[in-house]
N, CA, C and O atoms as CSV, one atom per row, in Angstrom:
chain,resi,resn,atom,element,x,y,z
A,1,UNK,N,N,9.448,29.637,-9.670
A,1,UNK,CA,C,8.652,28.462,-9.352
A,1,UNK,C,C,8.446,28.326,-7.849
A,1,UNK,O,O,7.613,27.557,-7.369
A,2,UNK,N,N,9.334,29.196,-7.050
A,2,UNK,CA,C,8.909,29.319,-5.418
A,2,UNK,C,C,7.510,29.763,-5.333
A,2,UNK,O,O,7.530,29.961,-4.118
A,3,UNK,N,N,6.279,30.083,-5.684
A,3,UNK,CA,C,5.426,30.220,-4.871
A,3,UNK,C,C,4.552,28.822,-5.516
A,3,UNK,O,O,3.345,28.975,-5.332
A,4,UNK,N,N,4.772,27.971,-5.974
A,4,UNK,CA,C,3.789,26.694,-6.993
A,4,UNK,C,C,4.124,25.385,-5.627
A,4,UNK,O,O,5.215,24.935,-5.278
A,5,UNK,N,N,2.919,25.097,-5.169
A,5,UNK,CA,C,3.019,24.430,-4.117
A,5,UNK,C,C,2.041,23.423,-3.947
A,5,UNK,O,O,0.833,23.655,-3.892
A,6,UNK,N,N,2.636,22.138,-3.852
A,6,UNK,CA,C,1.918,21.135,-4.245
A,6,UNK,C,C,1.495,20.137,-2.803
A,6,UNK,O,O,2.479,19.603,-2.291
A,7,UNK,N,N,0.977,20.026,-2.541
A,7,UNK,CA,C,0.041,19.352,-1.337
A,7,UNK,C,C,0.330,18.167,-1.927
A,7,UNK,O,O,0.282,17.925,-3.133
A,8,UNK,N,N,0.806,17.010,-0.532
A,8,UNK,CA,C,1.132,15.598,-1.066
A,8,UNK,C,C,0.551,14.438,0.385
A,8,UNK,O,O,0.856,14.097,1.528
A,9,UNK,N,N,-0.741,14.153,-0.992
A,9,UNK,CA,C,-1.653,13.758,0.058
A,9,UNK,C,C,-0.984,12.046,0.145
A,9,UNK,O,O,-0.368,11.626,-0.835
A,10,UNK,N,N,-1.151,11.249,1.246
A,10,UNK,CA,C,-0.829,10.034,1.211
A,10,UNK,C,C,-1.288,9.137,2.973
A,10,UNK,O,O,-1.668,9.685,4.007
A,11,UNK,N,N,-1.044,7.612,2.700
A,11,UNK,CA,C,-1.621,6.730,4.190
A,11,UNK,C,C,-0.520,6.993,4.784
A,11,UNK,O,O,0.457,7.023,4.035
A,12,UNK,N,N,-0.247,7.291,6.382
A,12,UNK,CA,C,0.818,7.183,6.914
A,12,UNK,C,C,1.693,6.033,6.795
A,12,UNK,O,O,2.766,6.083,7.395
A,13,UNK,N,N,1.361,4.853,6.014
A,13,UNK,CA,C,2.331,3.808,6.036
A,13,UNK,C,C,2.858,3.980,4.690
A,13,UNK,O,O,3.576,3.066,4.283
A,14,UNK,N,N,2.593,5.217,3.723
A,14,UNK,CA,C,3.763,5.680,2.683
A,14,UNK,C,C,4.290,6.841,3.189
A,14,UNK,O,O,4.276,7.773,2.385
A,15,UNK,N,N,4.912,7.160,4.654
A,15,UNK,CA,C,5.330,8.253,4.793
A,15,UNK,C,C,6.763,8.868,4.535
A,15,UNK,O,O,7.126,10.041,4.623
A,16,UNK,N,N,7.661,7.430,4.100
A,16,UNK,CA,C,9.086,7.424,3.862
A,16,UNK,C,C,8.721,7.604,2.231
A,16,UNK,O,O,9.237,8.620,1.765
A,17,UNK,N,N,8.081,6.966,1.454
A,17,UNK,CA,C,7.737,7.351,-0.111
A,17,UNK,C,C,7.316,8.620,-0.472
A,17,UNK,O,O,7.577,9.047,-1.597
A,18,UNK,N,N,6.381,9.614,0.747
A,18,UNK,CA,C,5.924,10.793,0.395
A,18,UNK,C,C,7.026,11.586,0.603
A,18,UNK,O,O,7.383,12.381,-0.267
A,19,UNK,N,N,7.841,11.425,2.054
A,19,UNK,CA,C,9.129,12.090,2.226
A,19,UNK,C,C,10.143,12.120,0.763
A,19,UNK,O,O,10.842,13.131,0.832
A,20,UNK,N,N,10.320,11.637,-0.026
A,20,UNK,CA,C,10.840,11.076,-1.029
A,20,UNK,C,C,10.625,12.076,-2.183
A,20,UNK,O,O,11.150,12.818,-3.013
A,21,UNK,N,N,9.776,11.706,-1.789
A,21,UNK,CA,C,8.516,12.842,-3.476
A,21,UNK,C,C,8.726,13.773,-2.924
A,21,UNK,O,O,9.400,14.553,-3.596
A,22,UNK,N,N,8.430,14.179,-1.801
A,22,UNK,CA,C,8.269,15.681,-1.472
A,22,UNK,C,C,9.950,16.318,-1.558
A,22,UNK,O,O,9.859,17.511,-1.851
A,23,UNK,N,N,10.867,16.060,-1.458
A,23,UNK,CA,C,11.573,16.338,-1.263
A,23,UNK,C,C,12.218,15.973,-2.983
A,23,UNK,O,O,12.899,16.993,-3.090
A,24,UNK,N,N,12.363,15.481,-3.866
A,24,UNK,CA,C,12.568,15.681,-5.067
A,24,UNK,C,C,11.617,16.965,-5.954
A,24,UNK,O,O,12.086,17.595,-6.901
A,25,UNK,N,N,10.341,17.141,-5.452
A,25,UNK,CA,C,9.512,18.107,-5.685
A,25,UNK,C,C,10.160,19.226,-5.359
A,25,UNK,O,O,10.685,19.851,-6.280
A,26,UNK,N,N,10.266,19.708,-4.052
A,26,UNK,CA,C,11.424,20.688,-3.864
A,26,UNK,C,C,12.613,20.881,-4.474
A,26,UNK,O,O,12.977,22.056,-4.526
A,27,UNK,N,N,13.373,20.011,-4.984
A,27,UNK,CA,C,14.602,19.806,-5.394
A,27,UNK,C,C,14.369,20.847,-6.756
A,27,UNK,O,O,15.108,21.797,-7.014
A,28,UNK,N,N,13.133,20.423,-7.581
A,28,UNK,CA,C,13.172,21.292,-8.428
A,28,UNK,C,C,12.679,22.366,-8.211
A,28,UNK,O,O,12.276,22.930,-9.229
A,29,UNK,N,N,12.487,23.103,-6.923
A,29,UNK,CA,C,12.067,24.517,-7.039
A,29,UNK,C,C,10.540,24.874,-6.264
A,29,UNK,O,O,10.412,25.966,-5.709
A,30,UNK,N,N,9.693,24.127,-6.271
A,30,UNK,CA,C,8.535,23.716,-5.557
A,30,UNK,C,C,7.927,23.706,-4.542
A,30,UNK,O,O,7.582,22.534,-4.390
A,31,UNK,N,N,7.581,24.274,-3.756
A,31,UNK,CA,C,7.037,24.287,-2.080
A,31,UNK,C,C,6.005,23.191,-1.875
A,31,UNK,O,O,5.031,23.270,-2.624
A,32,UNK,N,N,6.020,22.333,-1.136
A,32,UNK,CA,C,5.608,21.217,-0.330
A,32,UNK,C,C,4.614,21.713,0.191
A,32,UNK,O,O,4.519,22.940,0.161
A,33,UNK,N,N,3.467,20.845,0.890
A,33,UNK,CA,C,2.951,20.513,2.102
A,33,UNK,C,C,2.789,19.287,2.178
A,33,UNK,O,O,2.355,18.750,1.160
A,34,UNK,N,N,3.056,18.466,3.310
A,34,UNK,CA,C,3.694,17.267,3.617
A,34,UNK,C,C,3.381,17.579,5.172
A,34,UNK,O,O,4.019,18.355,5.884
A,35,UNK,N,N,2.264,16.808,5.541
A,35,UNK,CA,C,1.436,16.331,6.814
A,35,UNK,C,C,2.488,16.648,7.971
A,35,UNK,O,O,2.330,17.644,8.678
A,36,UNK,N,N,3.682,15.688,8.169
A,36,UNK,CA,C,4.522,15.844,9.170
A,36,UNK,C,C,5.436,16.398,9.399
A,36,UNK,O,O,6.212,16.173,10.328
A,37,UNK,N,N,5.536,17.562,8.262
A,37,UNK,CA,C,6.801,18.622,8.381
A,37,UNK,C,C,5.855,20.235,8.748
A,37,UNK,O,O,6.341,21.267,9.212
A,38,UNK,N,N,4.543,20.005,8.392
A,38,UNK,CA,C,4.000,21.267,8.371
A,38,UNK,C,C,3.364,21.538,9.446
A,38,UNK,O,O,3.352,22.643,9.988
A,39,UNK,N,N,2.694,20.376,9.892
A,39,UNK,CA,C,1.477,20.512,10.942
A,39,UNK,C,C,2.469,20.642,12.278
A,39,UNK,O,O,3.358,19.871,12.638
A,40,UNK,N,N,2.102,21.634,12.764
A,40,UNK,CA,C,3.120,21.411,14.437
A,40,UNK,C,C,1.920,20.595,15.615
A,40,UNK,O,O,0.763,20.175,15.601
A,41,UNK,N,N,2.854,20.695,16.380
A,41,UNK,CA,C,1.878,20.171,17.959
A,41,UNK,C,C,1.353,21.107,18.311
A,41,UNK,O,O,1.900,22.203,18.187
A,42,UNK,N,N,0.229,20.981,18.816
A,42,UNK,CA,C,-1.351,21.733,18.770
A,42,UNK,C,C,-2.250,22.538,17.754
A,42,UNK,O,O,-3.288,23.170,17.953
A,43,UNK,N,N,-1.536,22.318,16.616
A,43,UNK,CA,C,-1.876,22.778,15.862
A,43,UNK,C,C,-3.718,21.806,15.366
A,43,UNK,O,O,-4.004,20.643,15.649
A,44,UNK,N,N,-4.622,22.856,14.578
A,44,UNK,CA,C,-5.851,21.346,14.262
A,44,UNK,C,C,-5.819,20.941,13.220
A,44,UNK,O,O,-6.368,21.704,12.426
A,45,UNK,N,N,-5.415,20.035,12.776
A,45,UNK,CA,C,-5.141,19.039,12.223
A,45,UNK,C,C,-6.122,19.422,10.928
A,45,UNK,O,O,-5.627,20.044,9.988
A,46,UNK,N,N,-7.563,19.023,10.905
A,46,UNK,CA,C,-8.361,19.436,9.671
A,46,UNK,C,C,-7.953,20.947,8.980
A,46,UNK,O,O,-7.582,21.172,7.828
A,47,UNK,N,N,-8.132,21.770,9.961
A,47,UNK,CA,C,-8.121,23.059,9.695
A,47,UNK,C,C,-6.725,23.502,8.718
A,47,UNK,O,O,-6.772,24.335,7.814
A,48,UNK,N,N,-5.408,22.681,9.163
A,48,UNK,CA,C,-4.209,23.049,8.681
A,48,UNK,C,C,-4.606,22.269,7.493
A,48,UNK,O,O,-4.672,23.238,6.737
A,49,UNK,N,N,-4.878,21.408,6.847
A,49,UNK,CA,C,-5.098,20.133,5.687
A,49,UNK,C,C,-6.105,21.378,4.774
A,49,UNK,O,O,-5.864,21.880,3.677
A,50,UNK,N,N,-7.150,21.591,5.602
A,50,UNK,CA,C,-8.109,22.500,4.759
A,50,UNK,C,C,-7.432,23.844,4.053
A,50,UNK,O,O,-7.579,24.027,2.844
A,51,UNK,N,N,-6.805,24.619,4.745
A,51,UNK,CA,C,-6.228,25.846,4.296
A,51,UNK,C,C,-5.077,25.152,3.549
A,51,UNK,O,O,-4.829,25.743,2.498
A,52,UNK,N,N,-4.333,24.129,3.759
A,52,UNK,CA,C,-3.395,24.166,3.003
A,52,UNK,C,C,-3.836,23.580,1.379
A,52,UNK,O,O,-3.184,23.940,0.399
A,53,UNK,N,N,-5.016,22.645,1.262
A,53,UNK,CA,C,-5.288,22.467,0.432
A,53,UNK,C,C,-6.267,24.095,-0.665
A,53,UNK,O,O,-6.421,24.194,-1.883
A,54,UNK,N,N,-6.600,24.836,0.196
A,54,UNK,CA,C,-6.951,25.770,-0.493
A,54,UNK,C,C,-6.040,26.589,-1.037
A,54,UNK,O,O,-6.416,27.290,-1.976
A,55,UNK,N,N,-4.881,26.669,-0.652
A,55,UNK,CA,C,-3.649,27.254,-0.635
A,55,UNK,C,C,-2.639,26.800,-1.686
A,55,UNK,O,O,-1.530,27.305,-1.860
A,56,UNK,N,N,-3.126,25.864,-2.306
A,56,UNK,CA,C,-2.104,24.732,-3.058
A,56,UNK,C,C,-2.061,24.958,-4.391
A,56,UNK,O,O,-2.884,25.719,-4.900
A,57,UNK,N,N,-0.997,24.263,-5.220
A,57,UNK,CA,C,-1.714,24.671,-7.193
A,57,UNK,C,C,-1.998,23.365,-7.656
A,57,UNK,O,O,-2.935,23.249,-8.446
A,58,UNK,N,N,-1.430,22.463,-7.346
A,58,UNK,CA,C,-2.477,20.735,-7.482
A,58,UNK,C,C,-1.924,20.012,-6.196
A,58,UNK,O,O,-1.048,20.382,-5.415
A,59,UNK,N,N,-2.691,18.880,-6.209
A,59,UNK,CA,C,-2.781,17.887,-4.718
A,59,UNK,C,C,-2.109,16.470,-5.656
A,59,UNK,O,O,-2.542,16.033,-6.723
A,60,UNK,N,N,-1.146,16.057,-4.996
A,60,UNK,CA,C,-0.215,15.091,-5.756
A,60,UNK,C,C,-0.977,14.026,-4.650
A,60,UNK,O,O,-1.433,14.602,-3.662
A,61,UNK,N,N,-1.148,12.696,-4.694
A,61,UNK,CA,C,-1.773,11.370,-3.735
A,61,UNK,C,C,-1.421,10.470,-4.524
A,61,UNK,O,O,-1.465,10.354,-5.749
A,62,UNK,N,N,-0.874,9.507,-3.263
A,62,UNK,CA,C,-0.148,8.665,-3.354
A,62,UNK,C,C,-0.654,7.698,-3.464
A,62,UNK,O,O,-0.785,7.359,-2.288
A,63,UNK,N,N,-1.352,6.422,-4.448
A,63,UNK,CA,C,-2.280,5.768,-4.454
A,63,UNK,C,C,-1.372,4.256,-4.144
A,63,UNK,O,O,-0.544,3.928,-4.993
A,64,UNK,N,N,-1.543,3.479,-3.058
A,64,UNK,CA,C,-0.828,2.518,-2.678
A,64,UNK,C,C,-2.094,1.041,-1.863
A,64,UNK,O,O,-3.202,1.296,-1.392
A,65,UNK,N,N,-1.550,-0.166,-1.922
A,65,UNK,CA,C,-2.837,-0.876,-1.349
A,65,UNK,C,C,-2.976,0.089,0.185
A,65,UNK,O,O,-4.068,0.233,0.734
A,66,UNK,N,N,-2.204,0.451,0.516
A,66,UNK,CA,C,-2.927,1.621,1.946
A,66,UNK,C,C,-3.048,2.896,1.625
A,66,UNK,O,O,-3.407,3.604,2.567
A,67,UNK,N,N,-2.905,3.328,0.812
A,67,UNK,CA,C,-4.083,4.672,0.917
A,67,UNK,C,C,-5.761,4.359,-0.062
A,67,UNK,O,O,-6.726,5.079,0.194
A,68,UNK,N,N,-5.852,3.429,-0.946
A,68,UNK,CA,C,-7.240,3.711,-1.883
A,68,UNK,C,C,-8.592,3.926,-0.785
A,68,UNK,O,O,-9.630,4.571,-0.926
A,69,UNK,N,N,-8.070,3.066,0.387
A,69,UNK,CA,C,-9.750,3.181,1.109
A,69,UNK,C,C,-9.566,4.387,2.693
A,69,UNK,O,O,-10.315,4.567,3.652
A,70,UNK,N,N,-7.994,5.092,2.257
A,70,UNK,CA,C,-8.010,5.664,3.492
A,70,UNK,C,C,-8.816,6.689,3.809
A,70,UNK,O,O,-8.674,7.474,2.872
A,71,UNK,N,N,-9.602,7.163,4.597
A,71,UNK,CA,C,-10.668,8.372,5.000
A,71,UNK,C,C,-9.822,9.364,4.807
A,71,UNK,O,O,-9.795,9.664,3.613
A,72,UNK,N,N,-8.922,10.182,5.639
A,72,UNK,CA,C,-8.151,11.330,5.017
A,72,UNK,C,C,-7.662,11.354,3.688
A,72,UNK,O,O,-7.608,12.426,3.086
A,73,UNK,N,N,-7.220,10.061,3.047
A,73,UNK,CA,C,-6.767,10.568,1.918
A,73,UNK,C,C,-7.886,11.174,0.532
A,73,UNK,O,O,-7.790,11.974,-0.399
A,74,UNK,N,N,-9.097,10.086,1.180
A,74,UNK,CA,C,-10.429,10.270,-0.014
A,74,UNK,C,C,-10.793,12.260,0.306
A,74,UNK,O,O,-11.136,13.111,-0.514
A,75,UNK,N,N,-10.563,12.374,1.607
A,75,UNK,CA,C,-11.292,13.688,2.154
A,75,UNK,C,C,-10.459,14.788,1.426
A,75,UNK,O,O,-11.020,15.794,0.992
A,76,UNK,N,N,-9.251,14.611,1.307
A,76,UNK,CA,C,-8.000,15.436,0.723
A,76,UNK,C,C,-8.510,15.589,-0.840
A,76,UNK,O,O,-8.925,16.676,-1.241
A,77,UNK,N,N,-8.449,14.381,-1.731
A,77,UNK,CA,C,-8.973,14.290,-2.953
A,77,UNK,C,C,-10.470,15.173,-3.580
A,77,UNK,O,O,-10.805,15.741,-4.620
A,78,UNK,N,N,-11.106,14.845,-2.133
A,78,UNK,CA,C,-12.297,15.665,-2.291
A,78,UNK,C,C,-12.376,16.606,-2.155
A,78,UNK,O,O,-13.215,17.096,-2.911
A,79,UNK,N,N,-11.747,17.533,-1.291
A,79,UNK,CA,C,-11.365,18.766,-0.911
A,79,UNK,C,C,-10.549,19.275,-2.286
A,79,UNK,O,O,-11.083,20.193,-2.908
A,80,UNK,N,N,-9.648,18.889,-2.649
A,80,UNK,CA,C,-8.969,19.464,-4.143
A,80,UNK,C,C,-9.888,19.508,-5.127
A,80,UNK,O,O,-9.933,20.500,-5.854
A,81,UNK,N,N,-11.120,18.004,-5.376
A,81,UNK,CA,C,-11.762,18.443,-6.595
A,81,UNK,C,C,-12.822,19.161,-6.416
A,81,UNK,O,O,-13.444,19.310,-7.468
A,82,UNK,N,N,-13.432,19.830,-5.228
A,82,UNK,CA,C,-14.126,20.656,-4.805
A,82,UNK,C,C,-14.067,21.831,-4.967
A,82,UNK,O,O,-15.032,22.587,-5.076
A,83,UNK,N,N,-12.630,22.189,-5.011
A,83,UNK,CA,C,-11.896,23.544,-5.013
A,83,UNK,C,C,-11.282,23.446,-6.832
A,83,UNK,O,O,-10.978,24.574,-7.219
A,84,UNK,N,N,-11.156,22.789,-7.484
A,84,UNK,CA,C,-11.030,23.054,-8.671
A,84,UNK,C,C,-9.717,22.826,-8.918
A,84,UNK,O,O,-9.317,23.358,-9.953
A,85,UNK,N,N,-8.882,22.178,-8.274
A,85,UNK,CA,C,-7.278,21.731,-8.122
A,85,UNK,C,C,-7.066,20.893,-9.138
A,85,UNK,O,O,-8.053,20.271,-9.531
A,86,UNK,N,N,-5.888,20.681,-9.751
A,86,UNK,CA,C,-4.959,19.263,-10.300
A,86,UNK,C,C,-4.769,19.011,-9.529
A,86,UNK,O,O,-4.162,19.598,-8.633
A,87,UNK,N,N,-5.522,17.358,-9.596
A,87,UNK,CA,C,-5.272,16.263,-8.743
A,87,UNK,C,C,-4.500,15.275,-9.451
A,87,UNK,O,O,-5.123,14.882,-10.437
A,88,UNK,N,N,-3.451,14.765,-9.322
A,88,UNK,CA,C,-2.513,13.844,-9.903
A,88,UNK,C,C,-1.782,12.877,-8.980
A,88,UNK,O,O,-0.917,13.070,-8.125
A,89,UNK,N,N,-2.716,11.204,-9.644
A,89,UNK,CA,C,-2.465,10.365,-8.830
A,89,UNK,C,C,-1.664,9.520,-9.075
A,89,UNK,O,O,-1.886,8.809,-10.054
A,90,UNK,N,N,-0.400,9.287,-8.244
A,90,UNK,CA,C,0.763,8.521,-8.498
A,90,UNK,C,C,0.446,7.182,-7.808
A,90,UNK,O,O,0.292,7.213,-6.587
A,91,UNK,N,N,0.338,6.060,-8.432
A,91,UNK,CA,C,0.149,4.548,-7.673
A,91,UNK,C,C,1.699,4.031,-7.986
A,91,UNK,O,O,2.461,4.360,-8.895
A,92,UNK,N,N,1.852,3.216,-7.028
A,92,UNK,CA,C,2.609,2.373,-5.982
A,92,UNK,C,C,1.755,1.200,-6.028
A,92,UNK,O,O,0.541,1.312,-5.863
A,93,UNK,N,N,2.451,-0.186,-6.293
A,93,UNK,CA,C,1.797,-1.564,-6.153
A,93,UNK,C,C,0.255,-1.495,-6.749
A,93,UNK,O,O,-0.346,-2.564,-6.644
A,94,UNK,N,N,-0.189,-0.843,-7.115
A,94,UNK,CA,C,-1.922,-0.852,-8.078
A,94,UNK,C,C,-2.000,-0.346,-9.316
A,94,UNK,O,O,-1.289,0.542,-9.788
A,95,UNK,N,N,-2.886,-0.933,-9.842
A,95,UNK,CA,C,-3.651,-0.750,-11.102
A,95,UNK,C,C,-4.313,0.326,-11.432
A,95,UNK,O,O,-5.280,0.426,-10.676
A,96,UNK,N,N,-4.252,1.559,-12.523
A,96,UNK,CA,C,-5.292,2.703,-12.480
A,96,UNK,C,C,-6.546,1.921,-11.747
A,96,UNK,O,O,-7.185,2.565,-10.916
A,97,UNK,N,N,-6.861,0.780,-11.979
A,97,UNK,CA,C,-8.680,0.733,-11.819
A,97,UNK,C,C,-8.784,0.145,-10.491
A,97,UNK,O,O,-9.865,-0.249,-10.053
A,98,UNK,N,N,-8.029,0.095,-10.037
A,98,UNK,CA,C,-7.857,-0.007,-8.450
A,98,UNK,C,C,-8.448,1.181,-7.304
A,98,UNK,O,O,-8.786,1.133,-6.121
A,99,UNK,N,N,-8.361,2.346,-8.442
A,99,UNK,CA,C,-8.044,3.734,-7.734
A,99,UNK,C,C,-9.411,3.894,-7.427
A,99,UNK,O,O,-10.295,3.334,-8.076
A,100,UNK,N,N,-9.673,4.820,-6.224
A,100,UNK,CA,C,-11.230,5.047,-5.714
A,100,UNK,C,C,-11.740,5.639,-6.957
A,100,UNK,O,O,-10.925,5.941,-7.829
A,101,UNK,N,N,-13.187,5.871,-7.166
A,101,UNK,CA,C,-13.878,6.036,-8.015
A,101,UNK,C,C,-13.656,7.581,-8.732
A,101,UNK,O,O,-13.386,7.855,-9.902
A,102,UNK,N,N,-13.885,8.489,-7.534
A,102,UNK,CA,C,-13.084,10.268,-7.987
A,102,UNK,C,C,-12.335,10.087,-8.524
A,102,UNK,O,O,-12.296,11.128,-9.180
A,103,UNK,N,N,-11.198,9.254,-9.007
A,103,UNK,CA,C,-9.692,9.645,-9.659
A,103,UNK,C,C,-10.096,8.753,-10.676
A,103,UNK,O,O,-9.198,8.623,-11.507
A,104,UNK,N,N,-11.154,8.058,-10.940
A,104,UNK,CA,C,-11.254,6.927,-12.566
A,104,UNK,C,C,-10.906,8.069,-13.334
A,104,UNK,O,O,-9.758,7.838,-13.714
A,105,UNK,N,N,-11.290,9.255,-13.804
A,105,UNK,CA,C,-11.174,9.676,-14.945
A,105,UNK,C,C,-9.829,10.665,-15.082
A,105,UNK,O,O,-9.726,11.507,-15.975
A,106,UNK,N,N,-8.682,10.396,-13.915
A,106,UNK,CA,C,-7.428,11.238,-13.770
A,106,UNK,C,C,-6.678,10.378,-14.412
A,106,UNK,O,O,-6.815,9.170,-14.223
A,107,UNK,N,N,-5.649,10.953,-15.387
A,107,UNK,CA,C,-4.542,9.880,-16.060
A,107,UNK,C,C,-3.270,9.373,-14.689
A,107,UNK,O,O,-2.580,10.119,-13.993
A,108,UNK,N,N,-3.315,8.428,-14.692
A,108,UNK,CA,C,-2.429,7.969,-13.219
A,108,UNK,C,C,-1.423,7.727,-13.934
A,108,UNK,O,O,-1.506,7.340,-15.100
A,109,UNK,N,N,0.192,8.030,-12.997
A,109,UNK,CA,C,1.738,8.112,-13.043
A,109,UNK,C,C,2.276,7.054,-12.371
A,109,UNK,O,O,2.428,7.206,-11.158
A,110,UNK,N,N,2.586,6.063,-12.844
A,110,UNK,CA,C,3.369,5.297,-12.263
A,110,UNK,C,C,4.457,5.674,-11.358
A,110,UNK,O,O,5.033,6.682,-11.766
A,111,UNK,N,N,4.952,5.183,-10.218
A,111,UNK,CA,C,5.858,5.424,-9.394
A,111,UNK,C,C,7.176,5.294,-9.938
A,111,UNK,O,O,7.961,6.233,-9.807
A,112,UNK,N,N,7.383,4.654,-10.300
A,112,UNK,CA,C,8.465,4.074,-11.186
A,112,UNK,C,C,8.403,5.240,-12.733
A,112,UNK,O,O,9.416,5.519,-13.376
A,113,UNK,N,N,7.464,5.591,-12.957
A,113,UNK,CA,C,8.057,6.955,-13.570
A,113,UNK,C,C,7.681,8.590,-13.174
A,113,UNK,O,O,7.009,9.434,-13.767
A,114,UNK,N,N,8.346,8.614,-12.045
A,114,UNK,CA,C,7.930,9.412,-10.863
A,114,UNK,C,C,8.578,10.930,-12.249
A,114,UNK,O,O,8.017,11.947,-12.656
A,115,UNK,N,N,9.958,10.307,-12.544
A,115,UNK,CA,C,10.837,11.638,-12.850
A,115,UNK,C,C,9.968,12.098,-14.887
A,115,UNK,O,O,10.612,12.890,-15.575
A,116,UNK,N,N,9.070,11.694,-15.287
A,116,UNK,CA,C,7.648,11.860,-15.894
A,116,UNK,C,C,6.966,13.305,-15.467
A,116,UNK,O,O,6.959,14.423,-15.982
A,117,UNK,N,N,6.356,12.688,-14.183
A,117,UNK,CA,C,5.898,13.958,-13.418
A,117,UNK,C,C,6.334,15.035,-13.111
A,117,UNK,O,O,5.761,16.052,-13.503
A,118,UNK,N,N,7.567,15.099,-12.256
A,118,UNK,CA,C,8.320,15.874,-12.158
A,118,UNK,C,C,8.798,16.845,-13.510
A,118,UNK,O,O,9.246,17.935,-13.155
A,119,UNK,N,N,8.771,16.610,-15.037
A,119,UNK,CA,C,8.938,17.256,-15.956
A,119,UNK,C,C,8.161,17.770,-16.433
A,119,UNK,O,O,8.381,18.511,-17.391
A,120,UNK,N,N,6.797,17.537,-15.869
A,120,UNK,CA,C,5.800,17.929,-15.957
A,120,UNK,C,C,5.465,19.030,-15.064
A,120,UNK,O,O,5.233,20.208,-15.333
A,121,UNK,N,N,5.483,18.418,-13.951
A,121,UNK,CA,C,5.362,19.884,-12.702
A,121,UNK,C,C,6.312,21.150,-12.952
A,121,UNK,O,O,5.878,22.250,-12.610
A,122,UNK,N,N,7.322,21.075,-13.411
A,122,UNK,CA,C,8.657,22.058,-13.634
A,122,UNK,C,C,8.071,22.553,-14.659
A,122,UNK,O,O,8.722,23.584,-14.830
A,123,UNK,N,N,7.201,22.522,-15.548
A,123,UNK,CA,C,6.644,23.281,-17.021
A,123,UNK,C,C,5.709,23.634,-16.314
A,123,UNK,O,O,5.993,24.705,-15.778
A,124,UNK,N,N,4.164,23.066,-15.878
A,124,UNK,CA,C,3.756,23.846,-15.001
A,124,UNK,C,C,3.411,25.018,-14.355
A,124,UNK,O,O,2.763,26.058,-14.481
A,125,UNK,N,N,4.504,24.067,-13.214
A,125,UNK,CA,C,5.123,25.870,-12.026
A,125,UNK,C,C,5.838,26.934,-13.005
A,125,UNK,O,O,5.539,28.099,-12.748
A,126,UNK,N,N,6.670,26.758,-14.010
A,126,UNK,CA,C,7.101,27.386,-14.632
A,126,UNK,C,C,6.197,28.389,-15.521
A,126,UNK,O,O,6.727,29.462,-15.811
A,127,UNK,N,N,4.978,28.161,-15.948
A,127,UNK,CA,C,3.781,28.573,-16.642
A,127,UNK,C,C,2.849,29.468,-15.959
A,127,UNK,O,O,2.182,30.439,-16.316
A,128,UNK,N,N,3.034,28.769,-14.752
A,128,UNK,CA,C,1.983,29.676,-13.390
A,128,UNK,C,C,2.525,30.783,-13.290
A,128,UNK,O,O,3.742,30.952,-13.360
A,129,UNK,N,N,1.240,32.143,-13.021
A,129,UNK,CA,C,1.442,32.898,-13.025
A,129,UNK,C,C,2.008,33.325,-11.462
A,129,UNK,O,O,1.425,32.796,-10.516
A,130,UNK,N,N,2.958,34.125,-11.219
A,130,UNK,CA,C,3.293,34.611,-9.825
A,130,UNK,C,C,2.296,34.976,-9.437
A,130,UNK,O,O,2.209,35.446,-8.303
């Protein structure tokens, strides 16, 4: 399940909640990308988001009252369903129908049943081919 790597898009004011996820994601086996562990200083910013999202096997986003209207996070979403990714949106404090309009027709994961997902991703990565 080391090469199944999940891009975890989110607003910087869920960055202790994405730290969280990302790091239980790993726990089971999983490779991350996670904005502030990956991107170094000087690195460009779009360019690293772009390749890493091309690079990814679904884009996990964190749907919270600060990310639904955030510009990077919609651009991330768009970039995954562009490229043909599982996009799987976990809300925090909202309602599926809260969620920007791209994700109406994604089944949304409650935060609170985060460890759901996670049994899900582990079958998955487990399924994906090396």
């Amino acid at each position: 399940m080391a090469d199944y790597t999940v891009f975890v898009s989110h607003s910087s004011k869920d960055r202790w909640i994405a730290r969280q996820v990302a790091g239980l994601i790993e726990e089971r086996g999983a490779q991350t990308f996670l904005d502030e562990k990956d991107i170094q200083g000087g690195d460009l910013i779009p360019r690293e988001i772009q390749q890493s999202i091309q690079g990814c096997d679904e884009l996990l986003v964190l749907m919270s009252p600060y990310s639904v209207d955030r510009p990077w996070v919609l651009i991330e979403i768009g970039a995954a369903w562009g490229l043909d990714k599982k996009v799987v949106p976990i809300i925090d404090k909202i309602t599926p129908d809260q969620m920007p309009d791209l994700l109406e027709h994604h089944k949304a994961i409650d935060l609170n049943d985060l460890s759901a997902y996670l049994a899900e991703l582990e079958s998955r990565a487990t399924e994906a081919p090396s």
